[in-house]
Each structure stands twice: as structure tokens, then as C-alpha cells.
N, C-alpha and C positions, 0 to 999 in steps of 0.2 A: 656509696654512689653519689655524682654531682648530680644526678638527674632531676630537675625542682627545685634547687638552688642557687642562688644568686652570689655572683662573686667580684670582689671587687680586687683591686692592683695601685697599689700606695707604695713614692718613693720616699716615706718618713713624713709625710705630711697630707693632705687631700687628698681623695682616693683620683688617681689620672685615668683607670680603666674601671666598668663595672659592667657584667651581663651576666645574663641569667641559661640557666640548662635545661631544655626544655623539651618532653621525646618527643621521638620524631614520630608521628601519626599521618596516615596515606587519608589526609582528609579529604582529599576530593575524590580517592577512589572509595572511600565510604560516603560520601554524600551521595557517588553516581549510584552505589549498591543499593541504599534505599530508597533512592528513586525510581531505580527499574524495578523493585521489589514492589512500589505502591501499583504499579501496570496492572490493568483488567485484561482481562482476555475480550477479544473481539467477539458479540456477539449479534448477530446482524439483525435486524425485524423479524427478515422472514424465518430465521430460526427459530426465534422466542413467538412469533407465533403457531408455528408449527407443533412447540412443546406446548404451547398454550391447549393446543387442539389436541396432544396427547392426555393433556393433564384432566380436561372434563370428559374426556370419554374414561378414564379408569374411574372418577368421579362415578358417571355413569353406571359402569359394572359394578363398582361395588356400589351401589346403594343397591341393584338389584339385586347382590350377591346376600345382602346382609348383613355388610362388614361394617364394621363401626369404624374404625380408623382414616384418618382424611389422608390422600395418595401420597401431601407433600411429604409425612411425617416418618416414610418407610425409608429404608433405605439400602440399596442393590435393588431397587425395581419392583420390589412388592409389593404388596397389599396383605397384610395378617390380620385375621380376624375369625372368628365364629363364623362357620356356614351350614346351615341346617340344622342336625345334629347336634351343635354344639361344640364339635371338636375345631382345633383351630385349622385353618384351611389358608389358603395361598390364593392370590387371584396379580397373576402378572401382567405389568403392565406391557401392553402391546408395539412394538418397533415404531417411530416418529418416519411416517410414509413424505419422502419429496418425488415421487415419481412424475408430480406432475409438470415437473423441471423438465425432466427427460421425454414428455409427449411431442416432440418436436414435429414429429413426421402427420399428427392430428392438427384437427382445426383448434382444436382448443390448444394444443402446446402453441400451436403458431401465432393465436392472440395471444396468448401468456407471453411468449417471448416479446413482442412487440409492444404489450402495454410493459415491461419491464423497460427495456432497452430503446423504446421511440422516441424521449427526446434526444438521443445521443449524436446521431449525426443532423438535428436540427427541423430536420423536414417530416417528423414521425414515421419517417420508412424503418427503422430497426436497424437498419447496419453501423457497423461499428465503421468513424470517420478519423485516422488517427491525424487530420488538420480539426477537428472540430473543438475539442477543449484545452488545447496549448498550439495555438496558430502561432509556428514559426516565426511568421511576416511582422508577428507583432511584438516590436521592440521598439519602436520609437516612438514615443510623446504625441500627444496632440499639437505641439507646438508645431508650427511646420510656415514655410510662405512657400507658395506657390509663384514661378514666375512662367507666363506664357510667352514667350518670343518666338519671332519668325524660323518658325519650323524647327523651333525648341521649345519642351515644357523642363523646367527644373525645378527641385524640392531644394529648399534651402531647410535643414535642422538646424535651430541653434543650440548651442547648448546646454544641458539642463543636468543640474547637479543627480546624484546617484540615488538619492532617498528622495527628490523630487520627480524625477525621473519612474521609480518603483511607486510613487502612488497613483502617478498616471497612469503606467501600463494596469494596474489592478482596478484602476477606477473604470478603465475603457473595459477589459475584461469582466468586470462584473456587472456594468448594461449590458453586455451580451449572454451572459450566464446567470441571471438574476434567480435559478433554481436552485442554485448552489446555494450548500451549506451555509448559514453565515458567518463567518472568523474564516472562511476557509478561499484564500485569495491565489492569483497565478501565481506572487515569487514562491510563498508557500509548496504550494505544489511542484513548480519548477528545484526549487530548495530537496525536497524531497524526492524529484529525480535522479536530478545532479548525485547525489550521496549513493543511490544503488549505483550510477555507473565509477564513481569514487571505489566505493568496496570493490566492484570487479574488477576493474581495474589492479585495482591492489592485491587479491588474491590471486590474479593473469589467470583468469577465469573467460571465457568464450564473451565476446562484446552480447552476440544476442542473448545470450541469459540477458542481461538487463535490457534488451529490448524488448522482450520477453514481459521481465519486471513490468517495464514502463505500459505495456498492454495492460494488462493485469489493472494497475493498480487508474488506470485511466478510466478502463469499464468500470471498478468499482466505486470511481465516482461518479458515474456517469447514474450506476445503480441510486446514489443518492444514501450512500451510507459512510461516506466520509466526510467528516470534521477535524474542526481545527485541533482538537482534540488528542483523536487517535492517529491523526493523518499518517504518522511515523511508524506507528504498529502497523497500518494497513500498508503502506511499504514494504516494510520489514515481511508482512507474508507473504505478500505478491512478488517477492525476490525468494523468498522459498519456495517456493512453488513453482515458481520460473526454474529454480536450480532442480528442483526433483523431474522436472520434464523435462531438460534440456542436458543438462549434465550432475546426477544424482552426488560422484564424486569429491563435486567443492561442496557440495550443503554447510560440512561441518566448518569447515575456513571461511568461508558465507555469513553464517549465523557468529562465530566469534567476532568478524566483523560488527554485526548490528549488536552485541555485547559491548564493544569495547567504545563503541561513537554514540549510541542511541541507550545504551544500559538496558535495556530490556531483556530482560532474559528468554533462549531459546524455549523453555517450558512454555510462557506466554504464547511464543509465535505456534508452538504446534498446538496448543489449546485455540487458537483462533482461526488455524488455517481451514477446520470446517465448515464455521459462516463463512469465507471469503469463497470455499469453493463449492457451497450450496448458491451464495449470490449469482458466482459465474455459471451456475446451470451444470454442474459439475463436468463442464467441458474446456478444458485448459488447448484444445488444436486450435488454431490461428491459420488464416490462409496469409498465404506471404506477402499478398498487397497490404494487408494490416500489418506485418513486422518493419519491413522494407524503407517505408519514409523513418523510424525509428535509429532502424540501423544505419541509414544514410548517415542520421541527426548525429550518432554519438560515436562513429566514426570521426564526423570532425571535431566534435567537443575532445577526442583525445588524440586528434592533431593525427590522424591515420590515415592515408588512402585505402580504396578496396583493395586495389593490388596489390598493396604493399601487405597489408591484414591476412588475405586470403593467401595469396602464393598465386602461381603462375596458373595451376590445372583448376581452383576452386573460382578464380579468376572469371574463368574461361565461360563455366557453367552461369556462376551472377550474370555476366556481360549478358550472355544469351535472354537469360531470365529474366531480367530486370531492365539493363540497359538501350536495348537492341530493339526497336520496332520490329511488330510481328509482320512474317511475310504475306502479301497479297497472293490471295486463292486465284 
């Protein structure tokens, strides 16, 4: 075999040609493997406290039970040790309670939700604002002149290179978001949208899964659990979980997606998808004034009208829904 050897080509004198034979190795589809391989699984506060809070109540039981064993060290959930008697006895650890996500309809779920969720449309009312953490409006620079004339006001932009441009918008964007993570900026973010409606797009997957997505992963910054970090993993499962409530079908052409662009492997994203849908209060229903400016959004990002997306009859139904001022009683 030439395979690791070098060859030269001489007409009777100095060699004229010489190269080498070298195998051919998918290095960057093995650099992307072990990258997605180094991925944590998403694990949110409120879950790691919550086990926190399972882990010293077995604590608890077994020092009352008599067991000598510490809870971390079992493993399938038990606690083995001597109880009473002597013989070895079992003491199980108890199910990790989130119920009080779901108190919704009590006063306490109701502050619960609210100290979760109130700075997210700004005003500490709790509702979710899909203008409040990626404001359309804002895409232009601070640069700007201003000219007032008679019974004209005009903006004049000049303009401002693409990487100067992007530290502006982030830099405006973050006096106004100054809770936000730090490493964690608009294009970021925007970057990270862009790419769920990329993949659906590409698998001609339903536009709302990813406005769906784009909900999802907005609350869960909004929750204050996204970094610069994992920004892409908390994507990647707020776009499965968009696809398991919206259209369960594409999951799998979904998730090879965020394989083949983000290398994360699918094992990752459903090992994480439980903090993301313990953060959201394990309630993934959305009222349609929260999808509706989304779907407008990425309609025209893939150059669509309604009409044209929907068809004549589905048309019909938006128009009324959405488009149509309601009638006077």
C-alpha cells in the first residue's frame, strides 16, 4: 500500500514531482463527535434543588432508620443497611415532589408563578411579552440625526459597518436587560433562533413548531437559566418539545438536525428536556397572542406570506383571528 508514503517523479535527473499519501480521515466529522460528546445535560436550579431536598430527607430517614450508609452511595434509589434486628433492610428513597409548580389555581402557585416569571414582561405583572426580550424595532444603532422640518421629522442612519453595528445593538440591549446572564447578548440569542427556524425549514416542518421553539426558549430565559454556555442545548430542547406538542412526527428529522449543525447528541437533549419542562411549570399551552407576533416574525424571515403558507380555508380562519378587529357589541 502507498498509504504514508511519499513519492517522487524524475525525468533522469532532479525529482520534477514529489507528494505524499495520506488516509483520508472525516476530521472534522470526528472533532464535531467529540464535541457533542463533551455536552452536559441541562440541569436547571430548580431541579438540583429539589433533589437537594430529596437527598436530606433520605438523609433524614435513614439516620432514624439506623442505616449506616450515606443515600449518595446506593444505587436504583435505595438505602441498604441494618435495621433493628440486624438483618439488612431497604429504606426507599421518596419521588422528588414539583407539585408546587402546578398550585396555579392557589395563592401560593399564583406568587410562585409570578416571583418566577415577573421580570419578564418588565413591569412585574407575570405575563409573558413575546416584544419584551428580542424587540423587533431594534436594529439600528444609536447613531442616528434627527432632522425636524416644517411638518417633517426625519431619521437619517448612516451607515455602520456589520460588527459595529452588532456591538451597538447588544450594547443597547443589555442596559435594558442588565439581568441577563452575562456572555449571553441579542445576536446570541437571535443566532440561536435563526437556526431552529433554519432546521424547520429544512425538514418542511410546520413554521409554528419553531415559533413554538422561539416561545419556549424565550421563557427560559426569561427564567434566568440560560448562558452563553448552553444557550444551543436550551434550543435544541425547546425545539423538542415544540415538535412533541406540535407535530410529534418530525422529532426524529428535528433532532438529526441539531446532530448534524450543533453536534449534540439527541441522548443530551432528552436527558435535559425535564429541567426545561419543570422551569416552564410543566405547561407547554401557549395562548395564540403569545405565538402570533413570532409567526408573523418568521413568516417573513422565510420570505412567505399568510396566505400564501396557509392556503385559502386556514387563511380565512387567521384573517378573522388575528388580522380583523373584533366587532362592536
Amino acid at each position: 500500500s502507498l498509504v504514508g508514503s511519499r513519492l517522487f517523479f524524475s525525468l533522469g535527473g532532479p525529482p520534477v514531482v514529489a507528494f505524499s499519501v495520506l488516509p483520508f480521515v472525516r476530521e472534522e466529522v470526528e472533532r464535531a463527535r467529540r464535541r457533542g460528546a463533551d455536552t452536559r445535560p441541562f440541569v436547571s436550579q430548580l431541579v438540583q434543588q429539589q433533589r437537594a431536598k430529596q437527598l436530606a430527607a433520605a438523609r433524614q430517614r435513614a439516620a432514624s432508620a439506623g442505616v449506616a450508609q450515606e443515600p449518595e452511595a446506593v444505587a436504583d434509589g435505595r438505602i441498604v443497611g441494618d435495621e433493628g434486628g440486624g438483618g439488612e433492610g431497604t429504606l426507599k428513597l421518596k419521588g422528588t415532589s414539583y407539585g408546587f409548580l402546578l398550585r396555579e389555581g392557589s395563592r401560593e402557585g399564583s406568587r410562585e408563578r409570578s416571583s418566577r416569571e415577573g421580570h419578564s414582561s418588565g413591569d412585574g405583572g407575570g405575563a409573558y411579552d413575546p416584544y419584551f426580550l428580542d424587540d423587533p424595532a431594534l436594529q439600528s444603532g444609536k447613531e442616528r440625526m434627527v432632522l425636524n422640518l416644517p411638518g417633517l421629522v426625519a431619521s437619517v442612519l448612516p451607515y455602520v459597518r456589520p460588527r459595529a453595528l452588532k456591538a451597538q445593538l447588544n450594547e443597547q440591549w443589555a442596559l435594558k436587560h442588565q439581568w441577563v446572564s452575562r456572555g449571553l447578548t441579542l445576536s446570541k440569542i437571535r443566532a440561536a433562533k435563526a437556526s431552529l427556524l433554519e432546521w424547520v425549514l429544512e425538514a418542511n416542518c410546520e413554521v409554528s413548531t419553531a415559533a413554538l421553539a422561539h416561545v419556549y426558549f424565550e421563557r427560559l430565559v426569561l427564567r434566568r437559566v440560560v448562558n452563553k454556555a448552553n444557550r444551543k442545548l436550551v434550543a435544541a430542547v425547546s425545539l423538542s418539545l415544540a415538535a412533541k406538542w406540535n407535530e410529534p412526527e418530525s422529532l426524529g428529522t428535528l433532532l438529526a438536525a441539531v446532530e448534524r449543525h450543533y453536534s449534540i447528541p439527541r441522548a443530551t437533549v432528552f436527558r435535559s428536556e425535564f429541567s426545561a419542562y419543570a422551569e416552564l411549570a410543566f405547561d407547554l399551552r401557549l395562548e395564540p397572542g403569545d405565538i402570533f407576533p413570532h409567526f408573523s416574525r418568521l413568516l417573513t424571515q422565510a420570505e412567505r406570506t399568510p396566505h400564501d403558507y396557509l392556503g385559502e380555508a386556514n387563511f380565512a380562519e387567521f384573517q378573522a383571528e388575528f388580522l380583523e378587529p373584533p366587532a362592536d357589541d
